[in-house]
N, CA and C atoms as a LAMMPS dump frame, in Angstrom:
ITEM: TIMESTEP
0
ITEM: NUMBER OF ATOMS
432
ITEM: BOX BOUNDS ff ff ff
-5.0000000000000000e+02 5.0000000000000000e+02
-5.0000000000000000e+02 5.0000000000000000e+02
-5.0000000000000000e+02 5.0000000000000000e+02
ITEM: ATOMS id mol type element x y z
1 1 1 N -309.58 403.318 -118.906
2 1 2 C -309.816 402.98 -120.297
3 1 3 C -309.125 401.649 -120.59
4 2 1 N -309.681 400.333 -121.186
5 2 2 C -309.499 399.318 -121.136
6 2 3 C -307.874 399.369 -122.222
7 3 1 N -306.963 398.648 -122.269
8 3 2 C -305.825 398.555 -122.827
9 3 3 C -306.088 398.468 -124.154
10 4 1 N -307.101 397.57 -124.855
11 4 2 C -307.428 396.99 -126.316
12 4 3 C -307.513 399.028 -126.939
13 5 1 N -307.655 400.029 -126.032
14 5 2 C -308.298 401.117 -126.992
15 5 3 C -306.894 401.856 -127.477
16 6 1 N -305.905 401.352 -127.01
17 6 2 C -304.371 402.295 -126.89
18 6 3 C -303.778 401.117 -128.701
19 7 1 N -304.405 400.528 -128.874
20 7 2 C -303.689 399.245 -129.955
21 7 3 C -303.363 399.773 -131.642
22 8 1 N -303.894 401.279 -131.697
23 8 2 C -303.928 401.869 -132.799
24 8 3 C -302.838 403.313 -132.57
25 9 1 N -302.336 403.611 -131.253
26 9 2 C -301.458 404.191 -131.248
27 9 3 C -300.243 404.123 -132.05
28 10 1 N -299.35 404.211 -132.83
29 10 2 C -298.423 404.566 -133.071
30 10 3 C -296.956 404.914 -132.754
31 11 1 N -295.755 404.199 -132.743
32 11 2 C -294.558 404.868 -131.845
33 11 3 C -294.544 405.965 -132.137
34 12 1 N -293.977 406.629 -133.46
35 12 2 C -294.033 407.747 -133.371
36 12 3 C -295.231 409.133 -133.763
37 13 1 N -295.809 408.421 -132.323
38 13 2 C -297.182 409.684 -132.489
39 13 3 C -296.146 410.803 -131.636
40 14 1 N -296.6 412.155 -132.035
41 14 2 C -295.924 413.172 -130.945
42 14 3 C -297.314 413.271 -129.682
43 15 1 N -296.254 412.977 -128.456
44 15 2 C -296.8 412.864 -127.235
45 15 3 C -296.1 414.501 -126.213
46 16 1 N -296.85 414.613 -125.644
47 16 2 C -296.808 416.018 -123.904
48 16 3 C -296.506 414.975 -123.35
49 17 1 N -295.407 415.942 -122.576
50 17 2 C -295.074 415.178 -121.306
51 17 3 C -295.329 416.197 -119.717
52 18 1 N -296.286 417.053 -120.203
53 18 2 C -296.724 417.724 -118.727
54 18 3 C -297.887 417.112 -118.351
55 19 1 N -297.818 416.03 -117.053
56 19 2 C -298.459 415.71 -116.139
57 19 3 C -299.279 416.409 -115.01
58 20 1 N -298.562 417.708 -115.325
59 20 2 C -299.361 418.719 -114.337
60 20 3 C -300.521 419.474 -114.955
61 21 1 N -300.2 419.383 -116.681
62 21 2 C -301.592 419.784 -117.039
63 21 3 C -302.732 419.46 -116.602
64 22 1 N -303.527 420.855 -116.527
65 22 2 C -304.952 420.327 -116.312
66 22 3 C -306.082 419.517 -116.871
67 23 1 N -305.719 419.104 -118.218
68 23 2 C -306.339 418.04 -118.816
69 23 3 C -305.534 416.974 -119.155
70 24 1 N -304.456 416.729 -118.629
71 24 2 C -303.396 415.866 -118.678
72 24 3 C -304.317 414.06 -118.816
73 25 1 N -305.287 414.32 -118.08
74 25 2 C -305.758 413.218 -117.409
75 25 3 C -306.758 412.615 -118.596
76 26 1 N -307.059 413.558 -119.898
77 26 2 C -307.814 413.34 -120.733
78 26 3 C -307.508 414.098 -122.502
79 27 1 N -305.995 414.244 -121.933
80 27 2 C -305.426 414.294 -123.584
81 27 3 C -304.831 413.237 -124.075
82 28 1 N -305.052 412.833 -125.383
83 28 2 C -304.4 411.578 -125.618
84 28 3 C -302.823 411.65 -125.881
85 29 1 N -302.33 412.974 -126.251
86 29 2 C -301.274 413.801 -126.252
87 29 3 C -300.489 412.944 -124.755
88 30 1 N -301.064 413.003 -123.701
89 30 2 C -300.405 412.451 -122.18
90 30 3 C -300.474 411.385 -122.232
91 31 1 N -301.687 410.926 -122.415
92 31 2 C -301.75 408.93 -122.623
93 31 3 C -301.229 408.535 -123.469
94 32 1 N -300.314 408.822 -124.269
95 32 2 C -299.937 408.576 -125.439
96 32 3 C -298.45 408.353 -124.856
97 33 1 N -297.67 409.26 -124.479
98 33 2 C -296.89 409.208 -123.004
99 33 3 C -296.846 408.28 -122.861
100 34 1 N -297.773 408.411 -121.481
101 34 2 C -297.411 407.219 -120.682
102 34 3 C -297.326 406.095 -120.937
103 35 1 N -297.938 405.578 -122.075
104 35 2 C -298.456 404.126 -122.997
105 35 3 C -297.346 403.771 -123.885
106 36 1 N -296.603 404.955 -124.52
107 36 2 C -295.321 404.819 -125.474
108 36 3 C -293.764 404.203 -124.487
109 37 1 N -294.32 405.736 -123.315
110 37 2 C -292.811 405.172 -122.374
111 37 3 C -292.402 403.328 -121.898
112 38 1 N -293.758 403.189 -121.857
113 38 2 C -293.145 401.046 -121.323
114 38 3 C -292.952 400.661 -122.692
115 39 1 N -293.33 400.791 -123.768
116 39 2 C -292.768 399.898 -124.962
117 39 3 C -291.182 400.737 -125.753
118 40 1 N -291.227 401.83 -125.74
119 40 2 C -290.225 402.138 -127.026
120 40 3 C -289.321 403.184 -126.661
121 41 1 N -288.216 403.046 -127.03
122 41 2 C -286.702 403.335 -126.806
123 41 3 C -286.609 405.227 -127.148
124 42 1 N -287.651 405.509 -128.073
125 42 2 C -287.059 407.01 -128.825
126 42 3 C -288.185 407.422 -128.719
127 43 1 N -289.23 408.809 -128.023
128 43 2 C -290.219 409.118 -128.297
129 43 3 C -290.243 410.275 -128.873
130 44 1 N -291.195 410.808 -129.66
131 44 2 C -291.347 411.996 -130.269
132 44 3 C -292.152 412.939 -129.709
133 45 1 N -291.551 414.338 -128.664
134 45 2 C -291.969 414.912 -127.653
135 45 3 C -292.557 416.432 -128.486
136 46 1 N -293.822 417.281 -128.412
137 46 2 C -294.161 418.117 -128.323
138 46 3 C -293.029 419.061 -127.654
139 47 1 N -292.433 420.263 -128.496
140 47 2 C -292.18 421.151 -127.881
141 47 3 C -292.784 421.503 -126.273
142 48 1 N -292.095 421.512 -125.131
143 48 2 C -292.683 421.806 -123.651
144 48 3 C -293.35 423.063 -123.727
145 49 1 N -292.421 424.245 -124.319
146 49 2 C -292.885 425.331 -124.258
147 49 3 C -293.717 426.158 -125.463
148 50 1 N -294.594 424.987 -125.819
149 50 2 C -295.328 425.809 -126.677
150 50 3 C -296.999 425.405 -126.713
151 51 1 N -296.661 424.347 -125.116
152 51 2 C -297.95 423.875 -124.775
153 51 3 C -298.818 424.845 -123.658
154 52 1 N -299.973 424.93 -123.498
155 52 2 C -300.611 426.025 -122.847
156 52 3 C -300.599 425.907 -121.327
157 53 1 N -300.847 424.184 -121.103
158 53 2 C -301.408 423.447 -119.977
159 53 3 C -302.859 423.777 -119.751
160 54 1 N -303.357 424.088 -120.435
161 54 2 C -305.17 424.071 -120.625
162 54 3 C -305.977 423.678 -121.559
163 55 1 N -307.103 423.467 -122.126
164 55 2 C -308.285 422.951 -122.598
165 55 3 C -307.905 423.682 -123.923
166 56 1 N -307.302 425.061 -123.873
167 56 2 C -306.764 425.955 -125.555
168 56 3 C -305.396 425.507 -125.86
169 57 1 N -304.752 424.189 -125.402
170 57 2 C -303.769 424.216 -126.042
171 57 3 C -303.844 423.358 -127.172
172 58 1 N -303.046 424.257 -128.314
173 58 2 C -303.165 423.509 -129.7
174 58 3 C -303.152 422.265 -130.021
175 59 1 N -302.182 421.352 -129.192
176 59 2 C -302.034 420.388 -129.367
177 59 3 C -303.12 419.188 -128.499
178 60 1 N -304.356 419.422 -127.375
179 60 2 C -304.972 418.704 -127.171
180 60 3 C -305.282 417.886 -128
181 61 1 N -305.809 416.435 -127.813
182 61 2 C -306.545 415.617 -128.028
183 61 3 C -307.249 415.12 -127.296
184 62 1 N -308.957 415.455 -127.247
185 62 2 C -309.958 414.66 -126.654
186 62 3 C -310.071 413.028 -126.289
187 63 1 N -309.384 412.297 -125.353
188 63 2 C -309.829 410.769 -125.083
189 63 3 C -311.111 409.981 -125.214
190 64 1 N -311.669 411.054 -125.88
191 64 2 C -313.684 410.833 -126.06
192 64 3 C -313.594 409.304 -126.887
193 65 1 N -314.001 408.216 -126.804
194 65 2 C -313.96 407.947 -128.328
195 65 3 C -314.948 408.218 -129.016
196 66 1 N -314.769 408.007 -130.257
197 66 2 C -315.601 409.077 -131.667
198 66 3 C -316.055 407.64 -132.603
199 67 1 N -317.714 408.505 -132.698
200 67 2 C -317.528 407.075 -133.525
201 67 3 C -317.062 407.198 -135.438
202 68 1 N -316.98 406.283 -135.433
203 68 2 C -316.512 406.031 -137.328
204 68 3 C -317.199 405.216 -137.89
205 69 1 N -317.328 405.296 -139.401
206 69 2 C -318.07 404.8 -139.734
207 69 3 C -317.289 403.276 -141.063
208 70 1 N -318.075 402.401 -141.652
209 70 2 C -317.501 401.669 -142.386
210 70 3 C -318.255 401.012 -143.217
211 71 1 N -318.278 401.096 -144.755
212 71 2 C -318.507 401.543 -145.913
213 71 3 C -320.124 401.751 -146.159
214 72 1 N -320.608 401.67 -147.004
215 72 2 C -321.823 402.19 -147.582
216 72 3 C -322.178 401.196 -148.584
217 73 1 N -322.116 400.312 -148.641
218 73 2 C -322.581 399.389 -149.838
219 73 3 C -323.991 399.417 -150.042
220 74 1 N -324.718 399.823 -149.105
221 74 2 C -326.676 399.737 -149.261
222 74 3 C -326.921 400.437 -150.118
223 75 1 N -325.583 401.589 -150.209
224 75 2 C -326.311 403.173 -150.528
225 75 3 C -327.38 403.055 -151.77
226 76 1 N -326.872 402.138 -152.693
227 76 2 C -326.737 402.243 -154.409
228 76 3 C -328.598 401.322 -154.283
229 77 1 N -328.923 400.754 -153.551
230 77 2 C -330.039 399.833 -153.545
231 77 3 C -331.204 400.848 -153.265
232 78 1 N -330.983 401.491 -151.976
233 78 2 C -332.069 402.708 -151.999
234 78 3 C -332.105 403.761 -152.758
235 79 1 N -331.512 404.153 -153.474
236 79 2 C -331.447 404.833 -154.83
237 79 3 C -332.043 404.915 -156.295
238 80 1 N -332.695 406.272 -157.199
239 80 2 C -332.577 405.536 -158.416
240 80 3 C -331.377 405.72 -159.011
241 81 1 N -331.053 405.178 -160.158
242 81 2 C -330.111 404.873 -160.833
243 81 3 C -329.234 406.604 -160.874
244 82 1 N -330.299 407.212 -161.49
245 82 2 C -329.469 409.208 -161.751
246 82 3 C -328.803 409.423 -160.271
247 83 1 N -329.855 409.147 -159.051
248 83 2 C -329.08 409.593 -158.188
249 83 3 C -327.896 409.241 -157.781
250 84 1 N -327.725 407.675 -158.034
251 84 2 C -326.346 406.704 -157.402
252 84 3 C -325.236 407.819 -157.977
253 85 1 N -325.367 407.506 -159.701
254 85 2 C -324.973 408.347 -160.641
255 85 3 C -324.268 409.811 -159.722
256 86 1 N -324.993 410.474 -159.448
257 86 2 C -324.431 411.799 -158.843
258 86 3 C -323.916 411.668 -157.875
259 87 1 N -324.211 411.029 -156.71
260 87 2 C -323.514 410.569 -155.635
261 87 3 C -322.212 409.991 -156.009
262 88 1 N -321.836 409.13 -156.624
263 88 2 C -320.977 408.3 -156.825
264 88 3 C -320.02 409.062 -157.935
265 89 1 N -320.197 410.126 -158.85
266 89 2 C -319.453 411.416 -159.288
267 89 3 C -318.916 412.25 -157.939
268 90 1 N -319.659 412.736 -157.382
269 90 2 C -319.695 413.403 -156.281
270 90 3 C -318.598 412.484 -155.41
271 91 1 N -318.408 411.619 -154.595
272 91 2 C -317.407 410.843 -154.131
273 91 3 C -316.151 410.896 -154.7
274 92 1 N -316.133 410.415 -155.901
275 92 2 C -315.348 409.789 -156.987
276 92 3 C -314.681 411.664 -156.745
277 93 1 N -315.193 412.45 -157.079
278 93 2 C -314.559 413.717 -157.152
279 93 3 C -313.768 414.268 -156.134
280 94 1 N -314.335 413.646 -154.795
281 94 2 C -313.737 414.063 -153.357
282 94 3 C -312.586 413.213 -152.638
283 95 1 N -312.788 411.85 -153.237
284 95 2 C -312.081 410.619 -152.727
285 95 3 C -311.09 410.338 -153.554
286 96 1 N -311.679 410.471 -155.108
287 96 2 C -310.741 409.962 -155.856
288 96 3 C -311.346 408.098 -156.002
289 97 1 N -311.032 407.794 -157.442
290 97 2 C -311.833 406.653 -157.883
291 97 3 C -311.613 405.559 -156.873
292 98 1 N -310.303 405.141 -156.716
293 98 2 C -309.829 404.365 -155.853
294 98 3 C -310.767 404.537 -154.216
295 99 1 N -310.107 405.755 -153.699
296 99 2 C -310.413 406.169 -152.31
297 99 3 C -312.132 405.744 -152.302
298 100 1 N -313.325 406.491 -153.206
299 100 2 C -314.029 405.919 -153.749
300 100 3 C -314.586 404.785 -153.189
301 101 1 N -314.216 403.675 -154.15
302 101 2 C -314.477 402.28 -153.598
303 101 3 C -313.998 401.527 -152.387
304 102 1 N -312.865 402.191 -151.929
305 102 2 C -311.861 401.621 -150.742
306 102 3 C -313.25 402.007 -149.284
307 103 1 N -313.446 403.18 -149.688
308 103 2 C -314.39 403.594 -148.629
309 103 3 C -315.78 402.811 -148.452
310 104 1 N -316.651 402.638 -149.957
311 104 2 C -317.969 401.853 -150.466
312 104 3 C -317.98 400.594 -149.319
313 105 1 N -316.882 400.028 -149.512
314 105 2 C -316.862 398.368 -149.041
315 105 3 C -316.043 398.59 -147.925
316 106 1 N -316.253 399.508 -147.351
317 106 2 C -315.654 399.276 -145.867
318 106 3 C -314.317 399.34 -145.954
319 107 1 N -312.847 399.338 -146.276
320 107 2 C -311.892 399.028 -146.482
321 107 3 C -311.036 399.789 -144.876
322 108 1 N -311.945 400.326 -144.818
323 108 2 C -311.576 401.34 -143.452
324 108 3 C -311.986 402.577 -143.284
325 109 1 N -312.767 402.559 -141.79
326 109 2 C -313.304 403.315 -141.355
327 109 3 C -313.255 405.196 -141.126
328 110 1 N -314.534 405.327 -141.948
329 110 2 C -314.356 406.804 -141.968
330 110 3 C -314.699 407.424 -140.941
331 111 1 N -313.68 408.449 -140.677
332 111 2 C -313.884 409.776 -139.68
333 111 3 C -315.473 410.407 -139.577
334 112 1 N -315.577 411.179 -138.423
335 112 2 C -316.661 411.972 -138.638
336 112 3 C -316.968 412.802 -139.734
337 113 1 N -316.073 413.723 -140.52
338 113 2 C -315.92 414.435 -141.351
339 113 3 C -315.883 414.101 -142.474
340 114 1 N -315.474 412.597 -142.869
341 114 2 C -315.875 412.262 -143.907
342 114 3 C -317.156 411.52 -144.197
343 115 1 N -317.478 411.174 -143.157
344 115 2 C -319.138 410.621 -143.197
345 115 3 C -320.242 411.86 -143.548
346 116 1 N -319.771 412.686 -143.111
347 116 2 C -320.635 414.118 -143.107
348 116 3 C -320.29 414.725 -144.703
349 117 1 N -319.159 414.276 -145.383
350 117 2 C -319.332 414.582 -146.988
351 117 3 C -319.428 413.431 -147.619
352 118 1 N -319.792 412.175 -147.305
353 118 2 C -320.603 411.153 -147.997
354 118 3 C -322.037 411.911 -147.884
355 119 1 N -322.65 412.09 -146.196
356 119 2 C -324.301 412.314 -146.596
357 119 3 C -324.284 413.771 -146.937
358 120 1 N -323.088 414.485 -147.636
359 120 2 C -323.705 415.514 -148.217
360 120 3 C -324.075 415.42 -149.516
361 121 1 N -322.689 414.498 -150.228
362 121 2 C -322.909 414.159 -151.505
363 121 3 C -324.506 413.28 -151.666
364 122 1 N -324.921 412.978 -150.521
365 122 2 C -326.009 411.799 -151.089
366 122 3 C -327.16 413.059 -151.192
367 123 1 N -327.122 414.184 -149.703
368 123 2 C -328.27 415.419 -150.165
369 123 3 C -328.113 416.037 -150.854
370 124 1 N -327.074 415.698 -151.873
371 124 2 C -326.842 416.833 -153.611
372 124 3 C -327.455 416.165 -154.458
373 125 1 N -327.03 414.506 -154.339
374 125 2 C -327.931 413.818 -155.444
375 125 3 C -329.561 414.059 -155.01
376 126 1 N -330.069 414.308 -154.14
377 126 2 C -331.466 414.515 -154.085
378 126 3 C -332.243 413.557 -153.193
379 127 1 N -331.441 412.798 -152.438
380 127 2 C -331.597 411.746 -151.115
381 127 3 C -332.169 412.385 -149.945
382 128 1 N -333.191 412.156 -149.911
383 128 2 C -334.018 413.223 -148.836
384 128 3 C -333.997 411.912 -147.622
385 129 1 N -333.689 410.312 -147.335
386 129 2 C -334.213 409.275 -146.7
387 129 3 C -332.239 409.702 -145.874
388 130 1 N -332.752 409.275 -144.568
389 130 2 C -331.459 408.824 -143.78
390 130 3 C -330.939 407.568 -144.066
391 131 1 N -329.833 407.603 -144.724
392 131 2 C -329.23 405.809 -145.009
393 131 3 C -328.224 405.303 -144.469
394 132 1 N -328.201 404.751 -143.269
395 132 2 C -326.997 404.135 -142.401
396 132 3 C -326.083 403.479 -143.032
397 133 1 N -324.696 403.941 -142.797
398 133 2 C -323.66 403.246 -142.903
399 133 3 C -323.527 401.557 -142.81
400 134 1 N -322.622 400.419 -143.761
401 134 2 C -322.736 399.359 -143.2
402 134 3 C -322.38 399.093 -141.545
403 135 1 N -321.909 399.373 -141.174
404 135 2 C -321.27 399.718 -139.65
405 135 3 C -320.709 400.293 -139.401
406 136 1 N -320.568 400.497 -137.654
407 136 2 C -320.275 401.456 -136.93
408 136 3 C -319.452 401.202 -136.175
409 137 1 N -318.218 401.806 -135.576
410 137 2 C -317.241 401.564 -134.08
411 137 3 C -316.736 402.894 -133.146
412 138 1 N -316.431 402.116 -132.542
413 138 2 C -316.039 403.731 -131.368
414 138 3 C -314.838 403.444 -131.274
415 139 1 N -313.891 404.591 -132.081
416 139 2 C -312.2 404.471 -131.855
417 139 3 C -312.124 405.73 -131.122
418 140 1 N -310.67 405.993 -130.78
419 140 2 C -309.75 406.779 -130.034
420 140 3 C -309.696 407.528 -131.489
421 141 1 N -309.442 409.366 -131.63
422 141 2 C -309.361 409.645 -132.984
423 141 3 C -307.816 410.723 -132.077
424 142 1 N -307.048 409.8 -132.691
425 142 2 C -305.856 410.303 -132.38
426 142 3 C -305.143 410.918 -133.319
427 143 1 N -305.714 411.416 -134.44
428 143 2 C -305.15 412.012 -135.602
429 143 3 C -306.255 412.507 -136.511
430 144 1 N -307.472 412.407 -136.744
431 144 2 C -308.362 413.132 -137.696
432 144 3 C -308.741 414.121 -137.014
């Protein structure tokens, strides 16, 4: 995995330090490890014994990257006016006014889960058309 994808890590993310796990090789929980140990002095370690060493342990993280999404500004153009209206209540109710607009214009990229209650709010207002996000990226989801 190219170095540029580790750049959103965090010092103190909590990292595993069992290498013998069997998904060791594809939790970000381990790469997180190994990537923290060359830069920083204090790491923040997962309890040892409360990890499984398998695919059910609580604390996995998938190395998949996931894609995300970043804002919606079209939305309001393919729309009529009532629907924006409900959609944009609908947001405003889930996000909060701020969160809201921070999201609209891209301000930073939403999770899977929140993309999936943007196009729900848009199939409440009555949006039957698929409407793509302004753009798209493939991050590491080391925390959603």
């Amino acid at each position: 995995m190219p170095k540029k994808e580790y750049t959103t890590l965090y010092a103190k993310y909590a990292v595993c330090v069992h290498a013998d796990c069997q998904c060791a090789d594809t939790c970000l929980r381990h790469i997180g490890y190994n990537e923290l140990l060359k830069t920083e002095k204090i790491l923040r370690i997962i309890n040892p014994t409360k990890c499984t060493k398998n695919d059910k342990c609580d604390h996995y993280r998938n190395s998949s990257p996931v894609t995300y999404a970043r804002g919606f500004t079209g939305f309001q153009e393919k729309m009529y006016p009532a629907q924006y209206e409900t959609f944009r209540f609908a947001c405003i109710g889930m996000f909060g006014r701020n969160g809201y607009f921070m999201r609209r214009r891209g301000a930073f990229a939403l999770p899977p889960l929140e993309q999936e209650m943007v196009l729900q709010a848009l199939r409440d207002a009555g949006v039957t058309e698929d409407l793509p996000f302004d753009s798209y990226e493939e991050r590491l989801n080391w925390v959603d």
